[in-house]
C-alpha positions as CSV (number, residue, x, y, z in Angstrom):
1,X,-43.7,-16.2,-83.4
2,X,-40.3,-16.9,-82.8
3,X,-39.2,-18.9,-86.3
4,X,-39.5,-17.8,-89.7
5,X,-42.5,-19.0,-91.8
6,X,-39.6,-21.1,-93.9
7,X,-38.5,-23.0,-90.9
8,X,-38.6,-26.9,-90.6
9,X,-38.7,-27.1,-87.2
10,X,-40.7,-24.2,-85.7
11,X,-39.2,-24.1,-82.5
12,X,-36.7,-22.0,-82.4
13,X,-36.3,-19.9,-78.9
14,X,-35.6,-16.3,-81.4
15,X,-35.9,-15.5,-85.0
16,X,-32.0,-15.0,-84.3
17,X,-31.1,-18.5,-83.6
18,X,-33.9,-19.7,-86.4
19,X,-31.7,-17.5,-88.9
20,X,-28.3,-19.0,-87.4
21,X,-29.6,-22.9,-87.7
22,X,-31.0,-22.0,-90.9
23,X,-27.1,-21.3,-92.2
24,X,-28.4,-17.6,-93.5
25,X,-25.4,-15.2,-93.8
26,X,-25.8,-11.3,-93.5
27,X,-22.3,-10.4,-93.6
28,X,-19.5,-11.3,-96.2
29,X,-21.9,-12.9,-98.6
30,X,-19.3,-11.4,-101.3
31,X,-16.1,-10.6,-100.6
32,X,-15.3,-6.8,-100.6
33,X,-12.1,-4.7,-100.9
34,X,-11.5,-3.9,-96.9
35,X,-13.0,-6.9,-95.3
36,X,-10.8,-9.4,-93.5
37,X,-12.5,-12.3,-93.2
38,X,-9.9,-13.8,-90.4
39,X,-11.0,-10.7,-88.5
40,X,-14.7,-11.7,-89.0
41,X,-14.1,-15.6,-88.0
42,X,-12.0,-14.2,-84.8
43,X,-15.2,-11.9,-84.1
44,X,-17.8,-14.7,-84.6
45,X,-15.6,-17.3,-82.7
46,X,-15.3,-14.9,-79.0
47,X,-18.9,-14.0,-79.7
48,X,-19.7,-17.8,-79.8
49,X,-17.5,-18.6,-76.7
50,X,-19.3,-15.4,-74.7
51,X,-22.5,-16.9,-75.5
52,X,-21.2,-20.6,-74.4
53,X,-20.0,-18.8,-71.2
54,X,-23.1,-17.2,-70.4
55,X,-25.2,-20.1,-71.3
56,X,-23.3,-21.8,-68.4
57,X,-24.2,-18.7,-65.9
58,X,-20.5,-17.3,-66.5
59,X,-20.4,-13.5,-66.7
60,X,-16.7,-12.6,-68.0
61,X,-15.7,-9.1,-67.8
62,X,-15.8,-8.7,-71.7
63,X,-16.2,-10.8,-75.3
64,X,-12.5,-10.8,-75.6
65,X,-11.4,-14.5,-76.0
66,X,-8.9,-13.9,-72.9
67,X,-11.5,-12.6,-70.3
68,X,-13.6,-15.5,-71.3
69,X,-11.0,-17.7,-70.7
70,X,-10.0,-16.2,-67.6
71,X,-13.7,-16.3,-66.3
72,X,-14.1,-20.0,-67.3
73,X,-10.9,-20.8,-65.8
74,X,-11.6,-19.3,-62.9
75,X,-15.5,-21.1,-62.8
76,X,-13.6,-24.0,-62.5
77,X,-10.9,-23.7,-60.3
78,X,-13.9,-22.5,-57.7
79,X,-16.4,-24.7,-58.1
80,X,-18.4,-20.8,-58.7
81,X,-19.8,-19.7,-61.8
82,X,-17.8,-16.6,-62.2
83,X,-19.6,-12.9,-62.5
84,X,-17.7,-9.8,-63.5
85,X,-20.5,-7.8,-62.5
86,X,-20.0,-8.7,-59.1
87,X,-16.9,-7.8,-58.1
């Protein structure tokens, strides 16, 4: 079973994503003394685009927000779905 027992929908494709569309947070639920929370949004934003990229069959070289702009960019300047891993 993929979804939590809570979940309105049941049918979710991981508990993961059930979690995520749920809105539950594991991380920065307080704030603490040596947590940067632009350095968490940053983190969650490339981790978001990597995903986006590799939904689309893109493989960038890494989850840096430049290589996954590079590989997108090239994607479309080649009509190719780029793949780091083939090079």
């Amino acid at each position: 079973m993929a979804c939590s027992s809570s979940c309105a929908t049941q049918d979710c494709p991981n508990y993961g994503t059930c979690m995520r569309n749920k809105g539950i947070k594991t991380f920065l639920l307080q704030p603490h003394k040596g947590i940067d929370s632009a350095k968490d949004k940053k983190f969650n934003a490339e981790l978001n685009a990597y995903e986006a990229a590799i939904r689309q069959g893109v493989q960038p070289e890494g989850t840096s927000m430049a290589k996954i702009e590079r590989a997108m960019q090239i994607s479309e300047a080649t009509g190719v779905a780029f793949d780091a891993g083939a090079s």
